[in-house]
Every structure is written in C-alpha cells, then in structure tokens.
GUFITI-68283 format. One record per residue (C-alpha): z, y, x; residue number from 1; residue in three letters; chain. Coordinates in nm, 4 decimals. Layout:
<pts>
@up: Z	north: Y	east: X	resi: NUM	resn: ALA	chain: A
...
</pts>
This chain:
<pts>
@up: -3.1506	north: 2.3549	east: 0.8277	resi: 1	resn: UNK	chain: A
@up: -3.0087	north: 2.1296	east: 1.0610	resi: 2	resn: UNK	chain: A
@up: -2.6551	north: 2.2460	east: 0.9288	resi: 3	resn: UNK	chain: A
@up: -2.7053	north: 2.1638	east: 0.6112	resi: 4	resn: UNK	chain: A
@up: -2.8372	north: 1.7730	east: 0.7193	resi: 5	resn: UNK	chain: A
@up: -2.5111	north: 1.7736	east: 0.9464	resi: 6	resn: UNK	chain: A
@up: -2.3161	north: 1.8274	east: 0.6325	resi: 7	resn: UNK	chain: A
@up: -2.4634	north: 1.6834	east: 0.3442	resi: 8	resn: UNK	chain: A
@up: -2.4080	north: 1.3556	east: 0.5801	resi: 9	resn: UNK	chain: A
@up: -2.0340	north: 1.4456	east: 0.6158	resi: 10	resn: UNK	chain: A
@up: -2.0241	north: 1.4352	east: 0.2445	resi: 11	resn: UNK	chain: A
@up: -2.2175	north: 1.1219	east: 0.2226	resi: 12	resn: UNK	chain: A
@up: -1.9944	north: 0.9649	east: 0.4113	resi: 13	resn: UNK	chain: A
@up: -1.6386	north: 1.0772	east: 0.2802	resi: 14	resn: UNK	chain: A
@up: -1.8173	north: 1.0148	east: -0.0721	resi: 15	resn: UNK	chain: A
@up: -1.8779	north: 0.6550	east: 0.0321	resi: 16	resn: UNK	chain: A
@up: -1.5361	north: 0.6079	east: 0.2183	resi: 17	resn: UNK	chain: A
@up: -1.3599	north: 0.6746	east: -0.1412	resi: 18	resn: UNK	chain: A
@up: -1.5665	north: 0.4601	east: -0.3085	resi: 19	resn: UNK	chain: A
@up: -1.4375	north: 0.1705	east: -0.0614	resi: 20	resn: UNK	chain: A
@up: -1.0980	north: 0.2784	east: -0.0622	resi: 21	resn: UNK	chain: A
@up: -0.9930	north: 0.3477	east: -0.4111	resi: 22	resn: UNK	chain: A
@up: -1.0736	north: 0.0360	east: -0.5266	resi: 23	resn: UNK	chain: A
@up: -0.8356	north: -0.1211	east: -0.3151	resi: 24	resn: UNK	chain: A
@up: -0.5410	north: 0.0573	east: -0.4957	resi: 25	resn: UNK	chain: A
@up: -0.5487	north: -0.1383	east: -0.8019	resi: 26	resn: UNK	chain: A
@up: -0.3718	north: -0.4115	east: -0.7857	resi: 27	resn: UNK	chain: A
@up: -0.5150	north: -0.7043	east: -1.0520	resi: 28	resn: UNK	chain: A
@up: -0.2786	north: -1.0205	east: -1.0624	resi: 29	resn: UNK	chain: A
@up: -0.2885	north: -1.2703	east: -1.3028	resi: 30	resn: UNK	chain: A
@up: 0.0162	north: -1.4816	east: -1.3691	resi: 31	resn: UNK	chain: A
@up: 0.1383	north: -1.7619	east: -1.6286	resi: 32	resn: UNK	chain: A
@up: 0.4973	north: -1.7195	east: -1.7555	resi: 33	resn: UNK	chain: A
@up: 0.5305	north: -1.9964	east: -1.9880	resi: 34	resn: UNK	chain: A
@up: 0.3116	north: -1.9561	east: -2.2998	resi: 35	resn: UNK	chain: A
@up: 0.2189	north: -1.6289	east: -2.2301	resi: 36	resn: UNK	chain: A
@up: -0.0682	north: -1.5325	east: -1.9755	resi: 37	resn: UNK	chain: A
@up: 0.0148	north: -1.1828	east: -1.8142	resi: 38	resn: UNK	chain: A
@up: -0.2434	north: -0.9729	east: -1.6401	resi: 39	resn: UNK	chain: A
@up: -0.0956	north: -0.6303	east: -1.3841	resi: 40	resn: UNK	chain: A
@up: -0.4212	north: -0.4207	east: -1.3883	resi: 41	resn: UNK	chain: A
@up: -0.2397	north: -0.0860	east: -1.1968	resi: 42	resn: UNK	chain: A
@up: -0.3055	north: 0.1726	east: -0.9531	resi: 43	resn: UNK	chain: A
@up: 0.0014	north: 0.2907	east: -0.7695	resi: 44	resn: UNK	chain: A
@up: 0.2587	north: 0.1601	east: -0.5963	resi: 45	resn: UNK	chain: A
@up: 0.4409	north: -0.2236	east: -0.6987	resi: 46	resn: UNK	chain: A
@up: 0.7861	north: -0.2246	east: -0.6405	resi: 47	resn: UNK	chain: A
@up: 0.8380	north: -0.5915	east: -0.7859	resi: 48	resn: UNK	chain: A
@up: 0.6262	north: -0.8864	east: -0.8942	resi: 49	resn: UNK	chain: A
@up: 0.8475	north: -1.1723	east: -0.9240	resi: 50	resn: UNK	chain: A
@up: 0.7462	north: -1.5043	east: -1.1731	resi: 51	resn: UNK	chain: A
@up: 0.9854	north: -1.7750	east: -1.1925	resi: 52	resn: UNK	chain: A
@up: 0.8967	north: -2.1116	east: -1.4025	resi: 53	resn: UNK	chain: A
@up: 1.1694	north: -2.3306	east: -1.1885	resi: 54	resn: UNK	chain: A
@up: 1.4347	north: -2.2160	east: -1.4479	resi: 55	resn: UNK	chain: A
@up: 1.4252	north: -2.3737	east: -1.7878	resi: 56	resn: UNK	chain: A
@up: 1.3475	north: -2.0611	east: -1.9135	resi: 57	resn: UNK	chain: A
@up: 1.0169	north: -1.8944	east: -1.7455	resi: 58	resn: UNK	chain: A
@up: 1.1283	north: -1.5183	east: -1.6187	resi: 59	resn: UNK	chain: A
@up: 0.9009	north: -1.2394	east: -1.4983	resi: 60	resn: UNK	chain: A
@up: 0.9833	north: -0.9280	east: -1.3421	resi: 61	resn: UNK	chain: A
@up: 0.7780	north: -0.6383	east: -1.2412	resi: 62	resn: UNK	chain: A
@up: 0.8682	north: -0.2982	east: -1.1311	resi: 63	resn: UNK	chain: A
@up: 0.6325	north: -0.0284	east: -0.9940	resi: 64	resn: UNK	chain: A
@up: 0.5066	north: 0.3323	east: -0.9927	resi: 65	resn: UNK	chain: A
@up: 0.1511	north: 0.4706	east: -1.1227	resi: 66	resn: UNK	chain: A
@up: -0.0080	north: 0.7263	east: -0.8329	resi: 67	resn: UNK	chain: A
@up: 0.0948	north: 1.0173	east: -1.1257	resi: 68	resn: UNK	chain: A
@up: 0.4214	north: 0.8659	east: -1.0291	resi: 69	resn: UNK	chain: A
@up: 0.5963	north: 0.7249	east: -1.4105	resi: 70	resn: UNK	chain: A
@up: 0.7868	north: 0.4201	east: -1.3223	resi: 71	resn: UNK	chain: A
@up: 0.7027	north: 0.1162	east: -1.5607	resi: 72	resn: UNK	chain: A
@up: 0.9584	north: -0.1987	east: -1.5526	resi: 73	resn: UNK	chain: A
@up: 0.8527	north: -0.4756	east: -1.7545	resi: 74	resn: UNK	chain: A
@up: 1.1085	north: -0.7822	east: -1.7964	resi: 75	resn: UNK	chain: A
@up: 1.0053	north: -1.1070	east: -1.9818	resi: 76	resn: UNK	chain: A
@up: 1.2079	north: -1.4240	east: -2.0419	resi: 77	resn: UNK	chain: A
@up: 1.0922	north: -1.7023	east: -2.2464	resi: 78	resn: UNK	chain: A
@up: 0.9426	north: -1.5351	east: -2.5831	resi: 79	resn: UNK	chain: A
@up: 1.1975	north: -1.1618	east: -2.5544	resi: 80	resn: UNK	chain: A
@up: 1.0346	north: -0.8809	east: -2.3336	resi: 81	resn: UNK	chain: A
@up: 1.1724	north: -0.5480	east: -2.2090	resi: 82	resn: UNK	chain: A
@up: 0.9918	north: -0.2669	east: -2.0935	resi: 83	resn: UNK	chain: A
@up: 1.1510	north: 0.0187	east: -1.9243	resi: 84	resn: UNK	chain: A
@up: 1.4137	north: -0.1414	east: -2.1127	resi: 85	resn: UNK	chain: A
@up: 1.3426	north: -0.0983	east: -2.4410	resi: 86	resn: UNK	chain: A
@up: 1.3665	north: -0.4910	east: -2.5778	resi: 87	resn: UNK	chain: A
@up: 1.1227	north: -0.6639	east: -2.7983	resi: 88	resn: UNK	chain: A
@up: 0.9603	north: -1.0243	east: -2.8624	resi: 89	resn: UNK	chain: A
@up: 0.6101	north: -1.2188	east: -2.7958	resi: 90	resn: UNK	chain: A
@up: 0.5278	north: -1.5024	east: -2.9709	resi: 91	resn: UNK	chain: A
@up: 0.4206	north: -1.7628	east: -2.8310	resi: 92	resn: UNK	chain: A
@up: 0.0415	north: -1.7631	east: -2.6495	resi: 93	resn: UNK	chain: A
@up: 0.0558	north: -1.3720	east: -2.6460	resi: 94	resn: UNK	chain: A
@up: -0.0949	north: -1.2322	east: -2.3599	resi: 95	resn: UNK	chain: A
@up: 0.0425	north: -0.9354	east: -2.1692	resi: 96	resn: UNK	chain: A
@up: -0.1896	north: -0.6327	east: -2.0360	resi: 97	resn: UNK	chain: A
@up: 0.0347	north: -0.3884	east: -1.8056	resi: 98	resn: UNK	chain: A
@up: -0.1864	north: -0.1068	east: -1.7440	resi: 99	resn: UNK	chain: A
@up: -0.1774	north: 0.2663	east: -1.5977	resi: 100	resn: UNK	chain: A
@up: -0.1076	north: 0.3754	east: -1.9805	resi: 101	resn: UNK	chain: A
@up: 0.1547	north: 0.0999	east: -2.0156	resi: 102	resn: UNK	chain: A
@up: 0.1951	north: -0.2460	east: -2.2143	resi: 103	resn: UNK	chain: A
@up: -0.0295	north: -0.3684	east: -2.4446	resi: 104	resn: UNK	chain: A
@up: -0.0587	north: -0.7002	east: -2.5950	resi: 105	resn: UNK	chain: A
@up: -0.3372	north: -0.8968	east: -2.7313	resi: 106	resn: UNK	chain: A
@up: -0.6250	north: -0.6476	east: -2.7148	resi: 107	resn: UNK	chain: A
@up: -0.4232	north: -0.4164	east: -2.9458	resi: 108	resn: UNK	chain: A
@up: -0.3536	north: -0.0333	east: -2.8100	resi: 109	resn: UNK	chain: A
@up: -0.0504	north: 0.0934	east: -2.7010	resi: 110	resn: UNK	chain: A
@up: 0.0650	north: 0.2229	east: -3.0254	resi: 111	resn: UNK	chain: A
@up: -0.0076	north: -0.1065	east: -3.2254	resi: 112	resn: UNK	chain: A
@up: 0.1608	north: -0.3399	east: -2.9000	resi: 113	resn: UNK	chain: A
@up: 0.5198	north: -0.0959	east: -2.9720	resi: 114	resn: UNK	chain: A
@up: 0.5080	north: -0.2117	east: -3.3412	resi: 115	resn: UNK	chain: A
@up: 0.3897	north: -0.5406	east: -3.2821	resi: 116	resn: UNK	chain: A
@up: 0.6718	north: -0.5538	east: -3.0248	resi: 117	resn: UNK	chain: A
@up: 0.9755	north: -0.4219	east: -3.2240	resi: 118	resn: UNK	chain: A
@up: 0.8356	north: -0.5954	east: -3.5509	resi: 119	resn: UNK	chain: A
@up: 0.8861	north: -0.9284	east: -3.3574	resi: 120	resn: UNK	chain: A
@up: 1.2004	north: -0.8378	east: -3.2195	resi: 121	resn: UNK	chain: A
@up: 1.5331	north: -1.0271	east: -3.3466	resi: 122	resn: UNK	chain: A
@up: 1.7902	north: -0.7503	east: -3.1990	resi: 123	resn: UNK	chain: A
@up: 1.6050	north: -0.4843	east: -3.4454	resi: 124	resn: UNK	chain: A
@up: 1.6501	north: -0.7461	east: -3.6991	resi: 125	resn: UNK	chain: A
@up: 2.0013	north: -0.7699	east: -3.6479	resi: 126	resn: UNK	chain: A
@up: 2.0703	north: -0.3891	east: -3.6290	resi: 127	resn: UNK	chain: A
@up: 1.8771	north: -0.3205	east: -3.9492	resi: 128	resn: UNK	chain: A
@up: 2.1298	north: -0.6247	east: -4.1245	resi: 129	resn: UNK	chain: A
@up: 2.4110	north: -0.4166	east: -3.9755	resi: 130	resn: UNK	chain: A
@up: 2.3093	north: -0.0576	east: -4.1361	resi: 131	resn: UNK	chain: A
@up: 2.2323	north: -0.2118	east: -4.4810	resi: 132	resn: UNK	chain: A
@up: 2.5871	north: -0.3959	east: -4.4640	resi: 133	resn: UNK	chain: A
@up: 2.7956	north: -0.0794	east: -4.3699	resi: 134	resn: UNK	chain: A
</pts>
C-alpha cells in the first residue's frame, strides 16, 4: 500500500510539473505594424520576430518552427504579406493571427484567410491580365 502512495505522488507531481511547464512554450506577442494589429500565438521554437515602423513603410518579419517541427515564415510590408513565401495583400486594419495551424486573418479559418489573401493580391491580378492577353 505504501507503494502505491509513493507512486501515485510521483505522478502527481510530474502531472503538475507539465502543467507549469507547457504553458511556458507558447509564445503570445502582440505587435502593431502599421494598420494592421498582428498577434504570434505558437508553440515551438521562434527563429525571428523583428517589427520595424522607423522606415516609411512598417515591415515585420517572423520566422520559427512548431514543436511538430513545419517551419512558418511570415513577411509583411505596408498592406503586401508573404507567408512561407507565397505573396498576398491585407487591407488596411486587418489583423493577423499566426497560429500552430498557420495564418489566419480576421477571425476567418485558414482556408477562407488563403482566398481572402490571394483575392486581395495585385501580383495575381497582374498574372491573370497576362494569361488572358497571351
């Protein structure tokens, strides 16, 4: 009987060491790049966080690793954003969620945020004039 005390506190005690610790992997910062408010809400590893509004045009720059280790990069200057370089546009006041599952922006899911992103987009735009005129 006296085992089974001895390890049930073991137990209790890892159990309640993980719930301290894991917490403390997710890194939540909350930054202002021009019109758009941008929230990191990750677990993992963050290679880059850099925010620059001394430039005319405000920059952002993040680069980091989820613990199931997939590599996110996220790039926005004034209104055009790139993500593991794929480019896009926000407009302005659009707010920026980068997540374990990715980007999303303005409460939409992922899914909607891609569409949202390339709809907005003025290099899709000009591709799309280039097909038609060929």
């Amino acid at each position: 009987m006296r085992s089974f005390h001895r390890k049930s506190l073991v137990a209790s005690i890892a159990l309640l060491g993980l719930v301290a610790i894991l917490p403390a992997c997710t890194h939540r910062k909350v930054v202002q790049v021009g019109s758009h408010k941008v929230t990191v809400l990750r677990h993992g590893f963050e290679n880059k966080l850099r925010v620059s509004d001394q430039t005319m045009m405000p920059t952002f720059e993040y680069a980091g690793m989820s613990t199931d280790r997939r590599e996110l990069k996220v790039s926005i200057k004034g209104d055009k954003i790139r993500v593991n370089d794929v480019p896009g546009e926000l407009r302005p006041g659009d707010s920026v969620l980068i997540g374990d599952d990715g980007v999303a922006v303005n409460s939409m899911d992922y899914g909607e945020t891609e569409k949202y992103l390339r709809a907005n987009s003025s290099e899709n735009a000009t591709k799309a004039e280039l097909r038609t005129q060929n």
